[in-house]
C-alpha positions as CSV (number, residue, x, y, z in Angstrom):
1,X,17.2,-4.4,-23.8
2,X,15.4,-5.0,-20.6
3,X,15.3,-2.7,-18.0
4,X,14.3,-2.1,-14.4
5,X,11.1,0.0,-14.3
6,X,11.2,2.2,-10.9
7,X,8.1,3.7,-10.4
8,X,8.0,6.5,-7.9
9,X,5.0,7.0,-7.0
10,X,1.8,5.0,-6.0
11,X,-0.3,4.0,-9.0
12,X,-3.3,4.8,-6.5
13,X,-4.6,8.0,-7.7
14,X,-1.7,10.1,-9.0
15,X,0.6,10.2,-11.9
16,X,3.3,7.9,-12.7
17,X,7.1,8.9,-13.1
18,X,8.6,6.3,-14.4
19,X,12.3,5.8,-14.5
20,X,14.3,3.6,-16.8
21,X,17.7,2.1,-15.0
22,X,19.5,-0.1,-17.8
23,X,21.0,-3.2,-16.3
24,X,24.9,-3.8,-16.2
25,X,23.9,-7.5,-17.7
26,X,20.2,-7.6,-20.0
27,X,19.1,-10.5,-18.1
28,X,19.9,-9.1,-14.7
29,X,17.0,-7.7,-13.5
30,X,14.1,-10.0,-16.3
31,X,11.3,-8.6,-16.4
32,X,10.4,-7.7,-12.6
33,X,9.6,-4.1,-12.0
34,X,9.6,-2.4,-8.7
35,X,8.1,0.5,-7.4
36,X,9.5,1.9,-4.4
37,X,6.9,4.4,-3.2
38,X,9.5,5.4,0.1
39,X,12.9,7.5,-0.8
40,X,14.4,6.2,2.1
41,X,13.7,2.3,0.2
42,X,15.4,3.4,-3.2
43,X,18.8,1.9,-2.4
44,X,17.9,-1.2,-1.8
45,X,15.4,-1.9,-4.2
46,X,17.5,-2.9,-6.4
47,X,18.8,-5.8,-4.2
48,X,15.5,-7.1,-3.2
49,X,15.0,-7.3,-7.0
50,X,17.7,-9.8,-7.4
51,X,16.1,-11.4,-4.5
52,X,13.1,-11.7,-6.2
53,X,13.6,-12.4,-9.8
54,X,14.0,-15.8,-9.8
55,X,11.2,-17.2,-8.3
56,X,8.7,-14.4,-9.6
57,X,10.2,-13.3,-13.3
58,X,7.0,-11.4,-14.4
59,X,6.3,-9.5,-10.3
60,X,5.7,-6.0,-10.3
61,X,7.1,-5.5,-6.4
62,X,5.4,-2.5,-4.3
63,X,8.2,-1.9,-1.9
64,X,6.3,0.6,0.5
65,X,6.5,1.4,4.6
66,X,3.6,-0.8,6.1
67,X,1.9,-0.7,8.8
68,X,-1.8,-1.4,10.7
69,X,-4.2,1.5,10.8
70,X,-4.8,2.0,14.4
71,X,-8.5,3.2,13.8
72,X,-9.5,0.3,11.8
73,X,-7.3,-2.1,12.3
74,X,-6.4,-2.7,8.8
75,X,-2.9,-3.4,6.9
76,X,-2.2,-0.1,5.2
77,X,0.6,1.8,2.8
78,X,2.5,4.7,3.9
79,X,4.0,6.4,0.4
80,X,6.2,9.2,0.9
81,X,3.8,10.9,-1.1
82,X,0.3,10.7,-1.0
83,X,-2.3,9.8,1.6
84,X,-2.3,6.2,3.2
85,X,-4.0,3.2,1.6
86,X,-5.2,0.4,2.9
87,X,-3.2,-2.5,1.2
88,X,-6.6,-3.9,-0.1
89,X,-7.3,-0.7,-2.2
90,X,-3.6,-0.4,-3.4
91,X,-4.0,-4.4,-5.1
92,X,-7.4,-3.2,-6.6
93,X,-5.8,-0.1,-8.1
94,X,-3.0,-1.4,-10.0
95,X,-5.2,-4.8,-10.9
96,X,-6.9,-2.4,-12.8
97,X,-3.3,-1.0,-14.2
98,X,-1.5,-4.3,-14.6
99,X,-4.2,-7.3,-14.7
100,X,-3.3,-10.6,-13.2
101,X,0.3,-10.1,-13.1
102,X,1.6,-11.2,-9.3
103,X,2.2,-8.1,-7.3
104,X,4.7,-8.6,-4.3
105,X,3.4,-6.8,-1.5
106,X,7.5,-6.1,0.1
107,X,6.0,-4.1,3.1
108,X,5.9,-4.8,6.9
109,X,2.9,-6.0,8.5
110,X,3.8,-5.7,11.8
111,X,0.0,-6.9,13.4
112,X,0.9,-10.3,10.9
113,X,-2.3,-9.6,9.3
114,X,-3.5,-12.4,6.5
115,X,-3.9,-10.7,3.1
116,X,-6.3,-12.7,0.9
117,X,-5.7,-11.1,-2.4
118,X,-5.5,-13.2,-5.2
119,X,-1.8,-13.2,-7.1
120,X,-0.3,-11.2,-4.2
121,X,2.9,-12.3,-2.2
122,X,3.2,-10.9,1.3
123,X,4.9,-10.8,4.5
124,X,3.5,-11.9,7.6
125,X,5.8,-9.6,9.7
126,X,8.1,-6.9,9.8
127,X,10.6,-7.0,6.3
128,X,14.5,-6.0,6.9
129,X,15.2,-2.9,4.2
130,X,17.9,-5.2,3.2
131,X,17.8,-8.7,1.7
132,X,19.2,-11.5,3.8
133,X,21.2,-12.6,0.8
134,X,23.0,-8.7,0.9
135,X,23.5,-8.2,4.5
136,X,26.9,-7.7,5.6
137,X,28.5,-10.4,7.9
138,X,27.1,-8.1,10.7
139,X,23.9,-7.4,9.1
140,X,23.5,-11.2,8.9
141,X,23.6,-11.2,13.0
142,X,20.4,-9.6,12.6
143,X,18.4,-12.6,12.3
144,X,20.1,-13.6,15.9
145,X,18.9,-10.9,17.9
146,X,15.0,-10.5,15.6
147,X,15.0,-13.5,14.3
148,X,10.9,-13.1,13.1
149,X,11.6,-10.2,10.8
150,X,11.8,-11.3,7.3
151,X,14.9,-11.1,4.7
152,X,14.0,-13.3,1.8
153,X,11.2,-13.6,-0.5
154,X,11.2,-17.2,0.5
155,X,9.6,-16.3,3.7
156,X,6.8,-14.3,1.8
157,X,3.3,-15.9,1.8
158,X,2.0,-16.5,-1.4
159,X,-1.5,-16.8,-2.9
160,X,-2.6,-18.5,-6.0
């Protein structure tokens, strides 16, 4: 049976807890694992799963608060637990964990920094907790009033 893989906590330097969430349907979530490494993230992880399975079956999604490092000016992670990471660091640590698999990057990056990682989808601006394709009628007037934040992996930008 195939099974959603949360992993709750950065692979960057501490331990792994790993928790096995069977799916209602065994082809629902494939084979796409997420790791939301933010509590306040967990509920909709699951929905940005169905957003992304489709056009990335095999992804291993880093959903994780993003922001730029005002010191250096670089794209980092903010895990609930743990120390901030730069972005660059995080892809090199689970590389090592996971090989070429594609790693979706589901973070805001607010200063639209480019991110030239190799296999790694991103977003080139802030990314709405919530999928566009699970926002409630109201929800969806949020693309009205900011419409630059992103809601669907479609808007991600993706290196070969």
């Amino acid at each position: 049976m195939r099974t959603l893989l949360l992993l709750l906590a950065l692979a960057c330097g501490t331990t792994l807890w790993a928790c096995h969430v069977p799916a209602h349907n065994p082809n629902y979530f494939a084979d796409v694992s997420i790791m939301p490494a933010c509590a306040d993230l967990l509920e909709a992880s699951g929905q940005w799963v169905v957003e992304i399975q489709t056009r990335y079956p095999q992804a291993l999604v880093v959903f994780v608060h993003g922001n730029v490092d005002p010191g250096s000016g670089e794209w980092f992670a903010y895990p609930d637990i743990g120390a901030p990471i730069s972005m660059y660091d995080l892809v090199d640590n689970l590389r090592v964990k996971i090989g070429p698999r594609r790693i979706i990057l589901l973070a805001c990056n607010p200063g639209r920094l480019p991110f030239d990682a190799p296999g790694v989808s991103y977003a080139l601006n802030d990314v709405w907790i919530t999928p566009d394709s699970f926002a409630s009628v109201v929800g969806q007037l949020r693309d009205v009033y900011e419409p630059d934040v992103i809601g669907s992996i479609a808007e991600f930008t993706e290196n070969p």
